[in-house]
C-alpha positions as CSV (number, residue, x, y, z in Angstrom):
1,X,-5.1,2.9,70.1
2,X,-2.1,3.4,72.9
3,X,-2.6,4.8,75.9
4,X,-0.7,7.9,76.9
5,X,1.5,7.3,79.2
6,X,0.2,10.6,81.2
7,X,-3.2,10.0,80.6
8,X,-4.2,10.6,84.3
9,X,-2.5,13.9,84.4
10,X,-3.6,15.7,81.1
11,X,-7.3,14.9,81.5
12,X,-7.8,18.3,82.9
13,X,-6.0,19.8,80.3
14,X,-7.9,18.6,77.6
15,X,-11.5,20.7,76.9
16,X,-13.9,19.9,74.9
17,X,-15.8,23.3,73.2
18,X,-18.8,22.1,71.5
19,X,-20.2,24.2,68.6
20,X,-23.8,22.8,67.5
21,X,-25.3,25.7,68.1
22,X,-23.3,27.7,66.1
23,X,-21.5,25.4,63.3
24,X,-23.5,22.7,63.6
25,X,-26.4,25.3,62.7
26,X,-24.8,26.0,59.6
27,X,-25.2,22.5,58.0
28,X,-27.4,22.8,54.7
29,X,-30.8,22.2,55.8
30,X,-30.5,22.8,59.4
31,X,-32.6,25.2,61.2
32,X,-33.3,25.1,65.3
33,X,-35.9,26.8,66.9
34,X,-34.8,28.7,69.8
35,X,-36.6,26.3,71.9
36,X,-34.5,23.8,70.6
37,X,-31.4,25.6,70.9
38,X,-32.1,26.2,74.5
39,X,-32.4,23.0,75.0
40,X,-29.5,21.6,73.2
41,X,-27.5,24.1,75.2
42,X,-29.1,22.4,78.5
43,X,-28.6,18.8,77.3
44,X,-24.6,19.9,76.7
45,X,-24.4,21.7,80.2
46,X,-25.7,18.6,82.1
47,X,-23.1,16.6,79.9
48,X,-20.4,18.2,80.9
49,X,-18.9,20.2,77.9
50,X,-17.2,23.3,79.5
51,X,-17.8,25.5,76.5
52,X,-20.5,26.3,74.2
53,X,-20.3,28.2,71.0
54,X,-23.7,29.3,70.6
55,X,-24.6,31.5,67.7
56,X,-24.2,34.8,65.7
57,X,-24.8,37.4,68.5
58,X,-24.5,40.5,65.6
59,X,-27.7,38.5,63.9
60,X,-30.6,40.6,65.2
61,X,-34.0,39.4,66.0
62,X,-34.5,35.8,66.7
63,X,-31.0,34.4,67.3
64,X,-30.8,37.5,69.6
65,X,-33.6,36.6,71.8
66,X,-32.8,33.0,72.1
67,X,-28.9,34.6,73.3
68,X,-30.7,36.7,75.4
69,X,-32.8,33.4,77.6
70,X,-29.6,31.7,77.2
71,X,-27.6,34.5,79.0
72,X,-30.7,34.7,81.7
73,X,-30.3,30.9,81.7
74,X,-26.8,31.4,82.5
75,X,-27.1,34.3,85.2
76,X,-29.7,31.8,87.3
77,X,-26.9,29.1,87.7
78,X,-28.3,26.7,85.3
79,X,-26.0,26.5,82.8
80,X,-22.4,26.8,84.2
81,X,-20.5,26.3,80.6
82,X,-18.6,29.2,79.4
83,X,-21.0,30.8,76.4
84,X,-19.2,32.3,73.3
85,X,-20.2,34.1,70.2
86,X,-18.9,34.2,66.9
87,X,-17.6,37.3,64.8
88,X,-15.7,38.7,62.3
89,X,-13.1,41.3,63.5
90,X,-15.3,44.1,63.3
91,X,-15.7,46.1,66.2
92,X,-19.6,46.8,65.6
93,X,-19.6,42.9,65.6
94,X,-18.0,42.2,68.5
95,X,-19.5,45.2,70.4
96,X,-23.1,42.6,70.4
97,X,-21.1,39.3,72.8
98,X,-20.8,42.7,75.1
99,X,-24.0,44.1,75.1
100,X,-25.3,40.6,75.1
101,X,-23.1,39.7,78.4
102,X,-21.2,36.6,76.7
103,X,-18.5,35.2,78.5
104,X,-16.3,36.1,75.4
105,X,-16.2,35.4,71.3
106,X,-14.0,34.5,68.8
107,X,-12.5,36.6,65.8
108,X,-12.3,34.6,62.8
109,X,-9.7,35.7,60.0
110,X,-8.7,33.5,57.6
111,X,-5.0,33.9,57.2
112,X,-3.7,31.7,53.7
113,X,-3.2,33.9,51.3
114,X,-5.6,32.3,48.6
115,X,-8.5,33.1,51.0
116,X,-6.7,36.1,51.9
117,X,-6.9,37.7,48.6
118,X,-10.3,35.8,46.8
119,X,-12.3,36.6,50.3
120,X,-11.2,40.0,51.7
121,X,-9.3,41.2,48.9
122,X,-7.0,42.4,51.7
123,X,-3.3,41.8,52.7
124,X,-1.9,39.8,55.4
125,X,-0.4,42.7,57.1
126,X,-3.7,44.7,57.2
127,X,-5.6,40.8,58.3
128,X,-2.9,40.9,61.1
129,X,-4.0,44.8,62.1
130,X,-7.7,43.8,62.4
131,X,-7.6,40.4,64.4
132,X,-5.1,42.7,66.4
133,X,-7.8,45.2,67.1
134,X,-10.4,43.4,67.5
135,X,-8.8,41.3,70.3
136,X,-8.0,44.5,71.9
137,X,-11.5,45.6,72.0
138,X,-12.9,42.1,72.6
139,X,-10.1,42.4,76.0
140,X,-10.8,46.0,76.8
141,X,-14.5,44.7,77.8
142,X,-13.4,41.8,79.9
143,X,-14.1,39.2,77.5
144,X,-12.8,35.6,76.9
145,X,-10.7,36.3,73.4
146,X,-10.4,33.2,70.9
147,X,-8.3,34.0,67.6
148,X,-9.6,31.9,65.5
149,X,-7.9,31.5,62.2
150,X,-9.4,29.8,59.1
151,X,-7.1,27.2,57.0
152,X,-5.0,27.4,59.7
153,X,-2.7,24.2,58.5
154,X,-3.1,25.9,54.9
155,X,-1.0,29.3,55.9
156,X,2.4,30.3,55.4
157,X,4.1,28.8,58.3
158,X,5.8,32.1,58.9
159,X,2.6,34.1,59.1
160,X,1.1,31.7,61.5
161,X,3.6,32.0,63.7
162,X,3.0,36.1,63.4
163,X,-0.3,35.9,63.9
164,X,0.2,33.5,67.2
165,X,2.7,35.6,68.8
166,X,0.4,38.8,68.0
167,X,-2.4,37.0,69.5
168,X,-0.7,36.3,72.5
169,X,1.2,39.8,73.2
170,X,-2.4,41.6,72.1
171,X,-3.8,39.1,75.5
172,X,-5.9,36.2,73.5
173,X,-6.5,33.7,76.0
174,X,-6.2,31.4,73.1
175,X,-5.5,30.7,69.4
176,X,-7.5,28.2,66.9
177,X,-6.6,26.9,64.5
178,X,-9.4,26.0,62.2
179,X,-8.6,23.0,59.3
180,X,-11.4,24.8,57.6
181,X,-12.0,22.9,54.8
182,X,-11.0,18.9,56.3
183,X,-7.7,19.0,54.0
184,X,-5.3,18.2,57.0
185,X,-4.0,14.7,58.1
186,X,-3.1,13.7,61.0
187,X,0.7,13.7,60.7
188,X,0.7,17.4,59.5
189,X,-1.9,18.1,62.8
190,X,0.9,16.5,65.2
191,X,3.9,18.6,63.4
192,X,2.1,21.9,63.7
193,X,0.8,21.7,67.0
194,X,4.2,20.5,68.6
195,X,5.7,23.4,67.0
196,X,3.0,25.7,68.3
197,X,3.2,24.3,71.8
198,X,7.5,24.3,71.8
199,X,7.3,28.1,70.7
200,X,4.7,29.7,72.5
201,X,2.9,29.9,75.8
202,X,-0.9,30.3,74.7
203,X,-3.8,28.1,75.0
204,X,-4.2,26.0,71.4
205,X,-7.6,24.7,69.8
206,X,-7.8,22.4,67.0
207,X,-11.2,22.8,64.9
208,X,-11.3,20.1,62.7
209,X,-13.9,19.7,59.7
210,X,-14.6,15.8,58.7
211,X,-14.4,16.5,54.6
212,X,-11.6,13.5,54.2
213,X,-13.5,11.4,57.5
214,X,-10.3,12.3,59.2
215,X,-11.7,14.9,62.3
216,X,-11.4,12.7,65.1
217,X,-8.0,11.2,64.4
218,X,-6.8,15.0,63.8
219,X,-7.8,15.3,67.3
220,X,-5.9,12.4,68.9
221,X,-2.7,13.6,66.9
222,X,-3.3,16.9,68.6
223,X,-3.4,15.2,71.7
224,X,-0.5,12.7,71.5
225,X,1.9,16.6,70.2
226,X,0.3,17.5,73.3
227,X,0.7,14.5,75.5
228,X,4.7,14.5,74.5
229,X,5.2,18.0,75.5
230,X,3.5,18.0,78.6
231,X,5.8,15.0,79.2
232,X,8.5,17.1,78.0
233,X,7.8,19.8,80.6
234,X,9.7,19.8,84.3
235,X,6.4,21.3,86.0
236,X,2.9,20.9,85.5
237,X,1.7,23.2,83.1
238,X,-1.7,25.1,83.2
239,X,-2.2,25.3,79.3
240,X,-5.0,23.9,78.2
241,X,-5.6,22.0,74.4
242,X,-9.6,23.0,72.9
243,X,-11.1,20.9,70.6
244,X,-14.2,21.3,68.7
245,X,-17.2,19.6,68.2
246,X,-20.6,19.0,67.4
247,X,-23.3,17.2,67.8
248,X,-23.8,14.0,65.5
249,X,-20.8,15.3,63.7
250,X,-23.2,17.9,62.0
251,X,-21.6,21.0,60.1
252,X,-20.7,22.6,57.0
253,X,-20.3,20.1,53.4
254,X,-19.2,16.6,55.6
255,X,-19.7,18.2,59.0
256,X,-16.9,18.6,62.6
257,X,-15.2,16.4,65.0
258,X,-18.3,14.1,65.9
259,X,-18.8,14.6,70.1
260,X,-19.9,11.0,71.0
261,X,-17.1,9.6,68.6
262,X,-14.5,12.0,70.5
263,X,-15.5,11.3,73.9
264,X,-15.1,7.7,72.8
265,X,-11.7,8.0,72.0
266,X,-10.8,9.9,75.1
267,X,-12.0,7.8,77.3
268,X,-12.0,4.0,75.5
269,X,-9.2,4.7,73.5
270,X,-6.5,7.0,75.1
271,X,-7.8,6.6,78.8
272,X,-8.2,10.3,79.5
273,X,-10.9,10.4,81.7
274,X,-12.5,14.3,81.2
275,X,-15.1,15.6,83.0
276,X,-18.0,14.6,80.1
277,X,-21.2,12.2,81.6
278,X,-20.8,9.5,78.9
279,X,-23.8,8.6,80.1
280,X,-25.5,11.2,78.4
281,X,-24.4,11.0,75.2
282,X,-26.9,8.7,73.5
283,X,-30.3,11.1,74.7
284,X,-28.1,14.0,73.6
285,X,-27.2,12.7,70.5
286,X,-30.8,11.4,69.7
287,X,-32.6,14.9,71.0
288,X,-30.0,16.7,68.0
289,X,-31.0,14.3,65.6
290,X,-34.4,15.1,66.0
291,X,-34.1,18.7,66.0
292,X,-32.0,18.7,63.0
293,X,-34.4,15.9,61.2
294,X,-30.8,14.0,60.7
295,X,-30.9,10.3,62.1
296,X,-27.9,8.9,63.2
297,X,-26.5,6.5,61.1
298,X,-26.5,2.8,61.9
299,X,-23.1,2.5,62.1
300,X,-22.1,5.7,63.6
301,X,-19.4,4.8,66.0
302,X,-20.2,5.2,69.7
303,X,-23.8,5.6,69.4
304,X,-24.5,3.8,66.4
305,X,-27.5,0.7,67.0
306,X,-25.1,-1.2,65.1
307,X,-22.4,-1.1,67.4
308,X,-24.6,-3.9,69.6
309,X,-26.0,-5.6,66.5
310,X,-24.3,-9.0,65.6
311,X,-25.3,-12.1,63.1
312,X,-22.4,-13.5,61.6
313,X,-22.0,-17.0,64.0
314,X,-18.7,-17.0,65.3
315,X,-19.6,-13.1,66.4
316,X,-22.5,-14.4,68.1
317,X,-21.1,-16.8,70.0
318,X,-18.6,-15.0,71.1
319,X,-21.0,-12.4,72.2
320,X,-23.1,-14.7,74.1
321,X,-20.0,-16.2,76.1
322,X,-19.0,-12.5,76.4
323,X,-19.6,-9.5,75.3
324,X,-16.9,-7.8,75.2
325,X,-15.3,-10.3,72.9
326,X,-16.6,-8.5,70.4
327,X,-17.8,-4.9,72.0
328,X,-15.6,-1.9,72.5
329,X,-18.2,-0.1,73.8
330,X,-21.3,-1.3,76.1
331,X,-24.4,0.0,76.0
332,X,-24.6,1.2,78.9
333,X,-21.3,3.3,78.3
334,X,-23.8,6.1,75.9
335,X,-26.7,5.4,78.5
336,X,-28.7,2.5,76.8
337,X,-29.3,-0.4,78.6
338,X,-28.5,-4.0,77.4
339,X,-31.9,-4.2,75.2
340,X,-29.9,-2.5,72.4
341,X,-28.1,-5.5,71.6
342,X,-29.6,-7.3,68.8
343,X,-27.9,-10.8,67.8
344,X,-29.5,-11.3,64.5
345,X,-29.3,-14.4,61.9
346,X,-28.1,-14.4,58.0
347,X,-26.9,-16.5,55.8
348,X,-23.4,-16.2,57.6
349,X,-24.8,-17.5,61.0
350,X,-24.2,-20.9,63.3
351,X,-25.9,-23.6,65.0
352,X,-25.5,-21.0,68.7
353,X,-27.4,-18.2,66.9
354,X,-29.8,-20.0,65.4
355,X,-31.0,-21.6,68.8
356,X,-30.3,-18.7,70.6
357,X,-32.8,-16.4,68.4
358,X,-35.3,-19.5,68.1
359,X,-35.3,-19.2,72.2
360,X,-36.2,-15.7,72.1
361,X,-39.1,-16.8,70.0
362,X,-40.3,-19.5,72.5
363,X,-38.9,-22.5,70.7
364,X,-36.1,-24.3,72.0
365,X,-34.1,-26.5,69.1
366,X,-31.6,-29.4,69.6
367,X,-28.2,-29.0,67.8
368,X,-29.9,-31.7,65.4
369,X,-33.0,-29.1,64.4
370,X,-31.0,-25.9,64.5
371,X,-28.2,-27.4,62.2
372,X,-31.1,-28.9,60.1
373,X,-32.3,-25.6,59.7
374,X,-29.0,-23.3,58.3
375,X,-29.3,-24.3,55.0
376,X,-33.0,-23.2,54.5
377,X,-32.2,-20.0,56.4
378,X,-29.0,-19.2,54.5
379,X,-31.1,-19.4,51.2
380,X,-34.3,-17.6,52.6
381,X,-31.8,-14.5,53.4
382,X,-29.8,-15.1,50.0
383,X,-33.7,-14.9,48.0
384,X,-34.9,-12.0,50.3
385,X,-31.5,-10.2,50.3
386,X,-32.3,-9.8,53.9
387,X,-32.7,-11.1,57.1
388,X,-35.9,-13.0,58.0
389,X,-38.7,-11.6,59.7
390,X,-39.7,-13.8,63.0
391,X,-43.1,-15.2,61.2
392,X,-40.6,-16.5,58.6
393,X,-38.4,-18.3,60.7
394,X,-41.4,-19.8,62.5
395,X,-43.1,-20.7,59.0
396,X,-39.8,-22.9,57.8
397,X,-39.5,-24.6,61.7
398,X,-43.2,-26.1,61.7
399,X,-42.1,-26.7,57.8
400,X,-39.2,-28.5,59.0
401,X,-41.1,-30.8,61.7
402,X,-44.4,-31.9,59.3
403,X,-43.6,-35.3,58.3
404,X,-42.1,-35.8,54.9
């Protein structure tokens, strides 16, 4: 991955809004207890996400008392994010983020006319009228205002555009733009959003939905468009580009931008340092897949145990000489420390890993003995169709030294 050539510049343009609490929530199977929530909420704070999306505040009962500790939470100073609700563009909606005292909410429309017409059985012109009053409202009451439209990248390019300029005269302090159901690629991503940032002035946010694995890169294409027009552009600007995540990746059908994996890229891959403790992210990521009874994949990028786990030969030695020969990411980069590197041995491991793993088990073996040994060990993985278990690998050493 290139670096942008304004990295150091953009890195407070770029913010992340994390929704776990609200889309992440959604996920088949998922449910949160409010003490959960809470915390979650907390764990993001400390992180350093500027934004949460928290929840349904027009759901009475539970999901309005946990809004309620997490307002009280946010009046005492110890959460500092910006807290938003979620809502449809109905007035008696939106009228709960006020009596609530939420920092703002979005309106969600959808605005392709397929969804249009099979959802609302309404028109674009009378969609158009209702985001327009809801902003007003959601404005009217001092509120934050996203206008959120669903399959954004799915619309009539023309319509889009209405509904963007609408959004901005109405006073939204920003527009997103939703790939609702993970159809989108990255090319189409960077041709939209350029066009969105040459022809308007608001604040842009890219929600992206991982159905086609391709949420992440959506997000660097949104912000290389928006690296090359802040290039473009004789003064600093103050516009800002959102984009969404959640925890773990969690979400509706194949789940949202993943948070570790984005933070990742920022800072690994495109050098944009934003304000997010990277530090964090592995006890963040492991308290959500506990709550949510979904464990993290082994070879989920960034935080994955895999991405410190090496047995083929030549990748163990070159991970002993260095790791970073064969590490993008150190532990210690998600807040684990060096223990959660685990240099393994299969049937496609060396003479170096072989001693290396035999040391760890108290027996030291000459080049002769450890070469002596590959053989056996290739076909004790090849039988098992796994690797050995220590006890095993002891059991073919004192094989290997009883006299013939």
């Amino acid at each position: 991955m290139t670096q942008l050539r304004k990295s150091a510049d953009i890195k407070h343009s770029i913010v992340i809004s994390d929704t776990t609490l609200r889309d992440g929530e959604q996920t088949f199977g998922i449910v949160f207890s409010n003490e959960e929530k809470l915390e979650i909420a907390r764990q993001l704070d400390k992180l350093g996400i500027q934004e949460l999306e928290v929840g349904f505040p027009a759901q009475e009962g539970s999901e309005q008392a946990y809004l309620q500790e997490l307002i009280a939470s946010k009046t005492n100073g110890d959460i500092t994010a910006r807290i938003l609700g979620w809502h449809r563009p109905f007035r008696e909606e939106l009228s709960w983020s006020v009596k609530l005292g939420l920092d703002g909410c979005c309106s969600s429309t959808p605005i392709t006319n397929y969804m249009i017409e099979s959802i609302l059985k309404s028109t674009p012109s009378q969609i158009l009228q209702a985001q327009q009053n809801a902003l007003t409202f959601i404005k009217q009451n001092g509120l934050y205002a996203v206008s959120d439209f669903q399959d954004a990248f799915n619309a009539d390019r023309s319509f889009l555009f209405e509904m963007i300029q609408m959004s901005e005269e109405t006073g939204a302090d920003r527009v997103r733009l939703c790939d609702t159901v993970g159809r989108t690629d990255p090319f189409m991503i960077f041709d939209i959003i350029t066009d969105i940032l040459n022809n308007s002035e608001i604040d842009v946010e890219l929600h992206a939905h991982n159905d086609l694995g391709m949420a992440v890169a959506n997000c660097v294409a949104a912000i290389k468009a928006f690296d090359l027009w802040y290039e473009a552009q004789k003064e600093r600007p103050s516009r800002k580009l959102y984009l969404t995540t959640t925890v773990n990746g969690i979400g509706e059908r194949a789940g949202n931008t993943d948070l570790a994996t984005l933070v990742g890229a920022l800072k690994i891959g495109l050098n944009i340092n934003v304000s997010v403790q990277e530090s964090r992210l592995s006890s963040v990521c492991d308290y959500v897949s506990q709550a949510s009874s979904r464990p993290i994949p082994i070879n989920a990028p960034v935080v994955g145990p895999n991405i410190w786990s090496h047995s083929s030969g030549i990748h163990v030695d070159g991970v002993l000489k260095s790791p970073a020969n064969y590490e993008l990411i150190s532990p210690e980069f998600v807040g684990k420390t060096n223990t959660a590197r685990r240099l393994g041995i299969n049937k496609h491991s060396g003479k170096r890993a072989v001693q290396h793993k035999f040391a760890g088990l108290g027996i030291p073996l000459t080049d002769e003995a450890a070469l002596k040994l590959l053989p056996q060990i290739r076909e004790g993985t090849i039988q098992n169709k796994r690797m050995l278990f220590d006890h095993e690998l002891v059991d073919l050493v004192n094989r290997s030294q009883k006299p013939s």
